[in-house]
C-alpha atoms as one frame of an Amber mdcrd trajectory, in Angstrom:
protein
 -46.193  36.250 158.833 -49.273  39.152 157.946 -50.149  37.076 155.022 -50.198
  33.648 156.306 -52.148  35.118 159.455 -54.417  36.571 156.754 -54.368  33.617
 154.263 -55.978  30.981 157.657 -58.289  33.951 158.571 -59.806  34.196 155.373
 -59.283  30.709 153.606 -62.366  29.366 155.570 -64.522  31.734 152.864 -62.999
  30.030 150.083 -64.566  27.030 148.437 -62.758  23.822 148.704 -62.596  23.329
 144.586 -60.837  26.513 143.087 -61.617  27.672 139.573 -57.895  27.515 138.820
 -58.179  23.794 139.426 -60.812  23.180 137.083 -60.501  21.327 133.607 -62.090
  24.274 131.381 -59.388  26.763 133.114 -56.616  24.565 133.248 -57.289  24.008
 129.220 -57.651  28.046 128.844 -54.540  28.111 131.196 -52.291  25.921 128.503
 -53.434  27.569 125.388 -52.653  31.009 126.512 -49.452  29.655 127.461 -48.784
  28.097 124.374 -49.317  31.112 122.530 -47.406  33.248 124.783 -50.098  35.251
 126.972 -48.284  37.771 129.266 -50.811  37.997 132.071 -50.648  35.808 135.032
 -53.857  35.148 136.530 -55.708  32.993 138.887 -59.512  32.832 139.989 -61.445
  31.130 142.574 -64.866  30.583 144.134 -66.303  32.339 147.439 -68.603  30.473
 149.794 -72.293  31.703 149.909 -73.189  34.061 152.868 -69.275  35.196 152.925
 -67.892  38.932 152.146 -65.778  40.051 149.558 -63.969  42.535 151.423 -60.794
  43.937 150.696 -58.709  40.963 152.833 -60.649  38.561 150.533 -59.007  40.773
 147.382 -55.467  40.271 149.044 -55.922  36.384 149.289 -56.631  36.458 145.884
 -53.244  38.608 145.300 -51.672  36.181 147.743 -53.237  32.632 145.450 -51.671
  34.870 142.643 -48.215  35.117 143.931 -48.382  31.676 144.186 -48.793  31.467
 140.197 -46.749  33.626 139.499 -44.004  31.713 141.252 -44.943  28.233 139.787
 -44.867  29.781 136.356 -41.142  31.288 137.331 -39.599  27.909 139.314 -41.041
  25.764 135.765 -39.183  28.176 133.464 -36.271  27.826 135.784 -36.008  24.210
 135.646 -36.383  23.809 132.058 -33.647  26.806 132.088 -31.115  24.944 134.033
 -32.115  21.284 131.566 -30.783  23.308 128.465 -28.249  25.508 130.109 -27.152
  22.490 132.976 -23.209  23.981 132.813 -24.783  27.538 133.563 -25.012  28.760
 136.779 -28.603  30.448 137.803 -30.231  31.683 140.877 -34.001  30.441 141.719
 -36.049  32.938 141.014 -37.355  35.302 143.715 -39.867  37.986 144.046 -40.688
  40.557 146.732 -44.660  40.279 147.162 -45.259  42.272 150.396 -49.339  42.416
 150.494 -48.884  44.204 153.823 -46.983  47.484 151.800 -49.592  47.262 149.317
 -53.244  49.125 148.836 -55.850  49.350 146.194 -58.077  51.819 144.098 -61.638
  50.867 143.189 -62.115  51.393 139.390 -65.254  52.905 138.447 -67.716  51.818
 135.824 -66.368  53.605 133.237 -62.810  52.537 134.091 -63.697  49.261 133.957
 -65.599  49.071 130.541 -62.243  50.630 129.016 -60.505  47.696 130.618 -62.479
  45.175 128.679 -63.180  47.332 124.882 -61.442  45.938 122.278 -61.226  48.609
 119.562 -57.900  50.399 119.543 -57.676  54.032 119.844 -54.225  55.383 120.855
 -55.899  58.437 122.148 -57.288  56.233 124.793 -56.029  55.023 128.069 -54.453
  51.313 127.151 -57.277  48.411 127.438 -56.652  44.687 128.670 -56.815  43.815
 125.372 -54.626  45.811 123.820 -52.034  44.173 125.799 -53.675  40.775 125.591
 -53.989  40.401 122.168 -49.778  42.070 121.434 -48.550  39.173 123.661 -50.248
  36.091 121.346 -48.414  34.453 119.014 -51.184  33.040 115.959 -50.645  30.856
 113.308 -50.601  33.187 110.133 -53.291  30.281 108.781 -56.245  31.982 111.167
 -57.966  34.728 111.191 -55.683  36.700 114.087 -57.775  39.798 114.759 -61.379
  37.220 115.405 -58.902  34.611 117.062 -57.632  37.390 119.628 -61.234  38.588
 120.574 -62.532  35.137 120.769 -59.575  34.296 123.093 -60.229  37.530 125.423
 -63.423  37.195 125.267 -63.273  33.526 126.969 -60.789  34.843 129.246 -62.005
  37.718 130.472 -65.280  35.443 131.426 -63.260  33.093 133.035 -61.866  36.071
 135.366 -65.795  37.268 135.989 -64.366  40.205 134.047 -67.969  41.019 133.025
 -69.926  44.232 132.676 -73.358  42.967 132.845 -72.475  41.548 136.635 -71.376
  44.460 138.073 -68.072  43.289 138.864 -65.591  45.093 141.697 -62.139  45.578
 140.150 -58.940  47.321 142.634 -56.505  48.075 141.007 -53.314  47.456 143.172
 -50.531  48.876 140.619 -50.173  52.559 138.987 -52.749  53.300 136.129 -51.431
  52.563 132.990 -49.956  54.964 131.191 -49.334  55.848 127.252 -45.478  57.465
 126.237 -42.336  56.916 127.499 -42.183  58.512 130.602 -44.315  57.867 133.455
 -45.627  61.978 134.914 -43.461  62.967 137.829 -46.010  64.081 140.326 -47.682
  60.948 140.253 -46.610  58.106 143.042 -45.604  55.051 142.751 -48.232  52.833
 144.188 -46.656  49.131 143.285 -43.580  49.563 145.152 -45.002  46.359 147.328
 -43.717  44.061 144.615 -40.855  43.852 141.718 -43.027  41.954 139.323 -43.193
  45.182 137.799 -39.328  45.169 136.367 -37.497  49.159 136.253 -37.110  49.986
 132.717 -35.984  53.126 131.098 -38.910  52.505 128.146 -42.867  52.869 128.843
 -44.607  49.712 130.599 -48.037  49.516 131.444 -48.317  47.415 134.683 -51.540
  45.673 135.321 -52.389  43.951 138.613 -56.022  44.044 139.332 -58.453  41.743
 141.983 -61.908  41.227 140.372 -65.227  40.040 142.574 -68.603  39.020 140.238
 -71.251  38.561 142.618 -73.257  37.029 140.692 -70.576  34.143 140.450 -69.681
  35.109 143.614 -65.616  34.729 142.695 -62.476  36.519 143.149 -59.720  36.598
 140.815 -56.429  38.381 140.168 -54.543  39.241 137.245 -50.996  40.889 136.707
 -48.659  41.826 133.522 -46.288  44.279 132.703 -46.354  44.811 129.106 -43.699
  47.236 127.392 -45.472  50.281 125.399 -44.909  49.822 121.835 -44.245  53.224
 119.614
């Protein structure tokens, strides 16, 4: 009930034609898919002379629950096609926005996000775990393929230095090893996206405003830590 009163109070700020729903995204959209992209995202358009306050970040978490959930109830029915004498529960997924509060990543923190050279000694980038997930033809040239590929993405999000963007960060940090630290809290407990495991994850699930686009998107993965 919070997030549908939320969802009417702020949907008025939204333009009518989402990003999401547009034929250069929904093209991006399939090829990540097809090469087996483990970040669910989703990115839309703000109306001129609107805010981008925090309840306009949650919307966008809320648009991305909705992904998220398409994505899950199409695996599901192609599950059930293949597997027809198997019995399966619909997916579900606890997504309580009203449990859930964000960090504001700083400058820095948010050109580690987007650098694409790997140093282990670093805290884990977006494309460290964007690039593990892809699945290339042995026939291309993987490592320019994989920055090309984030590269269009990340623009697509607004993910973009040079605009100043405003990332929250709505999960835990990522974090390198196999253990998360035990003083440290768990901030995601809003959702079970992020699946228990007794290896390392790092759990993405940022909101991202460019005002010089002027939109909001959101973005979420949990990608296991590879030794």
């Amino acid at each position: 009930m919070v997030e549908r009163k939320m969802s009417e109070n702020v949907m008025e700020h939204m333009d009518g034609l989402g990003l999401s729903e547009s034929s250069r995204f929904t093209c991006l959209r399939k090829r990540l898919d097809d090469l087996g992209c483990v970040f669910e995202y989703v990115t839309m358009p703000l109306k001129d002379g609107s805010s981008s306050d925090e309840q306009c970040h949650r919307l966008a978490l809320a648009k991305l629950y909705e992904q998220v959930m398409l994505s899950q109830l199409d695996w599901y029915r192609r599950l059930i096609q293949s597997l027809s004498v198997a019995d399966y529960p619909e997916p579900t997924m606890r997504w309580n926005l009203a449990e859930a509060f964000a960090e504001q990543m700083t400058q820095q923190q948010i050109l580690s996000l987007v650098r694409v050279d790997a140093d282990r000694h670093k805290a884990p980038s977006l494309y460290t775990d964007f690039s593990r997930s892809l699945c290339l033809s042995h026939e291309v040239d993987s490592s320019m393929m994989r920055k090309a590929l984030f590269a269009e993405w990340t623009d697509a999000l607004g993910l973009r230095v040079q605009d100043d963007p405003v990332v929250l960060s709505w999960a835990d940090a990522p974090w390198q090893g196999s253990s998360k630290p035990p003083q440290r809290k768990l901030r995601c407990a809003w959702t079970d996206f992020f699946c228990p495991a007794p290896f390392g994850q790092h759990r993405w699930c940022l909101t991202i405003w460019n005002p010089a686009r002027r939109t909001l998107a959101a973005v979420a993965a949990c990608s296991t830590v590879q030794s």
